[in-house]
N, C-alpha and C positions, 0 to 999 in steps of 0.2 A: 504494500500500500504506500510503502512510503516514496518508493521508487517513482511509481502514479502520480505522487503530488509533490516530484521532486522541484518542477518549477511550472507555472502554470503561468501565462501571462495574457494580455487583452489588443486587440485590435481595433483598427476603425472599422464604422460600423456602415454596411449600408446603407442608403436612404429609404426603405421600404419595409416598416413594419405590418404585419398585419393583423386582421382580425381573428384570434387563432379560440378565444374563448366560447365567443359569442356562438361559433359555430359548433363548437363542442357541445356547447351548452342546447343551443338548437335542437341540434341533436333530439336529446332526451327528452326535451321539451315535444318535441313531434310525435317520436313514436308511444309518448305516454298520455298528451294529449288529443290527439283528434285520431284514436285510435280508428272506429269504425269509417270516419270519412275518409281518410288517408290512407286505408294501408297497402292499398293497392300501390298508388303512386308513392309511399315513402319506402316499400320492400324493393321495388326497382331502384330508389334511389339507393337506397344502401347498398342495394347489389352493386352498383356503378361503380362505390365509392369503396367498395371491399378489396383491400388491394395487402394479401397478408404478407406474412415473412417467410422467409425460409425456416425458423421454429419454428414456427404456427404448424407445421406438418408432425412436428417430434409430440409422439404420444404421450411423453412426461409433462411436457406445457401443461397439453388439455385436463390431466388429472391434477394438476399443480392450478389452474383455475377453477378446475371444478372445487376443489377445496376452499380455494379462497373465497367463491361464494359463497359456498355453504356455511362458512367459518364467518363471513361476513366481516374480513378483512379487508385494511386500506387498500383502496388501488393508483400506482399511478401511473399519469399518460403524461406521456412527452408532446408537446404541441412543437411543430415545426412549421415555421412559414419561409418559404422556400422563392427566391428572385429565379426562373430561368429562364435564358434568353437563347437565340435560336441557336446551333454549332456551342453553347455551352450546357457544363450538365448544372450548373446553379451551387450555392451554398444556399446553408441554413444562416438568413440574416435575422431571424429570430428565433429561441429557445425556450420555450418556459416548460419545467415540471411541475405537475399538477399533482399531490396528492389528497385524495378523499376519505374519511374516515366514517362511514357508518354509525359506528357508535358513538363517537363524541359530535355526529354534526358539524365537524370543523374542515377545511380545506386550507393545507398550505398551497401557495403558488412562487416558485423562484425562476426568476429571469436571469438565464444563462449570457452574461454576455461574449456575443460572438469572437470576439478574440483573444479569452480565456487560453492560456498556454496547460496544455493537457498530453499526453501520450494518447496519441490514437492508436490501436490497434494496428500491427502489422506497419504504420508508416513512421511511430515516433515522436515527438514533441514537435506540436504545432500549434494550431488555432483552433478549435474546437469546433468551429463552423466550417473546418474544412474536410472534416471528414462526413458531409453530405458529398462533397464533391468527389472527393476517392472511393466510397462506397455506400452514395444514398442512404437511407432510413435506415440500413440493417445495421451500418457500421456508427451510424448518428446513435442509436439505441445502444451500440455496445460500448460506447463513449463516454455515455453521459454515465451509463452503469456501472463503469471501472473507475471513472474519475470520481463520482461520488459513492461508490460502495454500496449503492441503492438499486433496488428492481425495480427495470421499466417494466410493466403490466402490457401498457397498449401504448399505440401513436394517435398520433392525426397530425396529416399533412397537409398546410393551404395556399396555393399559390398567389400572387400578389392581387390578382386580378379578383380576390375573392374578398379585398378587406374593403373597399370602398360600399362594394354592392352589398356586403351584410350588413354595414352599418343602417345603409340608407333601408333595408329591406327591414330593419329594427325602427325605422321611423326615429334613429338618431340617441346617442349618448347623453349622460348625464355627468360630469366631472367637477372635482372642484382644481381651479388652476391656481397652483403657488406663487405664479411671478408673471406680471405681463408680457406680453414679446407680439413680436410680428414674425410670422412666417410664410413663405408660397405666398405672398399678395394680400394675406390675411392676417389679421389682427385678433389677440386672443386676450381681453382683459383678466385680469385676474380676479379670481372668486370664484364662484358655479357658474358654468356655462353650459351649454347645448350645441353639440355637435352634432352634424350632417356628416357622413361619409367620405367627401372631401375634406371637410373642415377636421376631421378625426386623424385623415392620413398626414394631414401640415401638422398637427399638434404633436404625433408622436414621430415624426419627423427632426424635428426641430434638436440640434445639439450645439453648434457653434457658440451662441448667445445665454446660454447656462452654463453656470459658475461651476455644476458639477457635471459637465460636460456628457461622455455616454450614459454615466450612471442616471445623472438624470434625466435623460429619454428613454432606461429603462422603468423609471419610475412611473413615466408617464405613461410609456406599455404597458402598467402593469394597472393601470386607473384605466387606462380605456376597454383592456378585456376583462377586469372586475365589471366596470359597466358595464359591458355586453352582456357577461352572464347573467346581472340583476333584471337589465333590459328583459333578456330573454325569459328569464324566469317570472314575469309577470306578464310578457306577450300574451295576446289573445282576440289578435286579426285574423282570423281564417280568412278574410278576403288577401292577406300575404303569403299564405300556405306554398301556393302554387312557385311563386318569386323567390321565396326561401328553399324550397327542395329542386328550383331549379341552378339557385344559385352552388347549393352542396352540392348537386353533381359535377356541377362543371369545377370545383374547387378542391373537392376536399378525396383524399386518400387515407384509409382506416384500417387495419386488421380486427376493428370492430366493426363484429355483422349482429344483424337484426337482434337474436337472442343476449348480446351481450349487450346490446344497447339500453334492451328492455329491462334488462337485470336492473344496470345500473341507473335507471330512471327510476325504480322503483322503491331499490333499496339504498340508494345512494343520494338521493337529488339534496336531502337535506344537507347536506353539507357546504350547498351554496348558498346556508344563510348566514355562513359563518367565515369569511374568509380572510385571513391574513397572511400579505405578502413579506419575502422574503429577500435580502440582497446581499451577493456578494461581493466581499471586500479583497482590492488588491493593489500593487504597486502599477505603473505602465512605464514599460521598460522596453526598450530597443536593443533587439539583438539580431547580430551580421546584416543591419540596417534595416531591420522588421520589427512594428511596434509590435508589444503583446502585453495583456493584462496578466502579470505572474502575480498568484495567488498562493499567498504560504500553506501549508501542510495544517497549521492551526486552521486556516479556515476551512478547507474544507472537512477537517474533523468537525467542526462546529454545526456545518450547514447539513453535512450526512447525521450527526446525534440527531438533530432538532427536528429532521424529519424522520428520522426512525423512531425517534420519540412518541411523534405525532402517529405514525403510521402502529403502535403499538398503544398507545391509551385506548383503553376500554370505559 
């Protein structure tokens, strides 16, 4: 382990955060709300969006989930939102784990930032968002699981084109904003505001003009898909049904299918009432003229306890 978090460090970050909760959150929201209207059109969508791993096939998984529902144990998903542009295979320019606990009600969320210096699997100490690029979601998942010493459960993948049109398809965010600024031609005062889906991608956009520079547009990540979850968890346009599971297929990639979805809408949803975000701390340090956020070995002890903590209270 220690080898793992022998130097961890942080990069710049892309310009394109996305809507990774909202959709997640969606989700459950669908197949446990408008069960008999939808399920025709949301079982197609999920099929679209069922996109598993090479585990998913190992018979140990499937009895190692069946326990955990049965056990009604924390589960957590990796949300990746993913820039890919034509002739490239894209990085993960956002990361957040999400873990749910059942029994307490509670959800931690920690935003990885992308240029976390980590050992990736098979390529070495790098950036953390680069091992979407060497080996997609399978090697993203075994990244994040060696670098914090935590089980990924599940993913969900969004690609950028998917964070403007969820917002707007949520009829728009709730946030309160710490510091005024201007970004993208728009102007964001400070206080509680209401975001539209453009107005959502400038705000979590924004890093030059703050004091804590990526840390703080990961914070601002972490306000806009807390809002989306809450948004979504009180949705109840069925005249947007149609616009929201058109929007999840065309966006989102899951090794969660139908039955696990329903699981965790059932026995899990509570935990969106309760959520508290999580952030890690590091030095930014340039090496062989590449920036990277190196994170000491204490921290990532701290961040792995606190959610293994969480993921074990009863």
């Amino acid at each position: 382990m220690n080898s793992r978090k022998e130097t961890r460090r942080h990069k710049k970050r892309r310009k394109w955060p996305f809507w990774l909760g909202g959709i997640l959150l969606a989700l459950f929201l669908l197949v446990g709300g408008y069960a008999f209207y939808l399920y025709n059109q949301l079982g197609s969508t999920v099929a679209s969006m069922h996109t598993p791993l090479e585990r998913d096939s190992d018979p140990e998984r499937q009895e190692e989930l069946k326990r955990l529902f049965n056990d009604k144990d924390a589960v957590n998903v990796l949300l990746l939102g993913v820039d890919e542009r034509v002739g490239d295979s894209g990085r993960s320019d956002t990361m957040i784990l999400v873990s749910a606990n059942p029994n307490t009600d509670s959800m931690k969320m920690l935003s990885i930032p992308r240029d976390t210096y980590v050992d990736i699997p098979g390529y070495g100490m790098d950036k953390i968002n680069h091992a979407y690029a060497y080996g997609g979601v399978e090697l993203s998942v075994e990244t994040v699981q060696e670098a914090f010493d935590l089980p990924v459960h599940f993913y969900a993948r969004v690609n950028m084109e998917g964070f403007q049109q969820g917002i707007d398809a949520l009829d728009g965010v709730t946030v309160q904003n710490a510091q005024s600024f201007s970004q993208g031609g728009k102007n964001f005062p400070q206080g509680e505001i209401h975001l539209n889906g453009e107005e959502a991608l400038e705000y979590i956009r924004m890093r030059k003009n703050d004091p804590r520079g990526d840390l703080g547009r990961n914070e601002r990540q972490r306000q806009v898909v807390t809002a989306a979850l809450q948004q979504a968890a009180s949705f109840s346009s069925i005249g947007k049904v149609d616009d929201i599971l058109n929007i999840l297929g065309s966006n989102v990639q899951t090794d969660m299918d139908m039955d696990i979805l329903q699981t965790l809408f059932t026995g899990y949803r509570g935990a969106l009432t309760n959520i508290e975000t999580l952030e890690i701390n590091g030095e930014g340090r340039t090496i062989n003229g590449v920036w990277y956020l190196v994170v000491p070995d204490s921290e990532f002890t701290r961040i792995s306890a606190e959610i293994q903590g969480h993921m074990d209270a009863k």
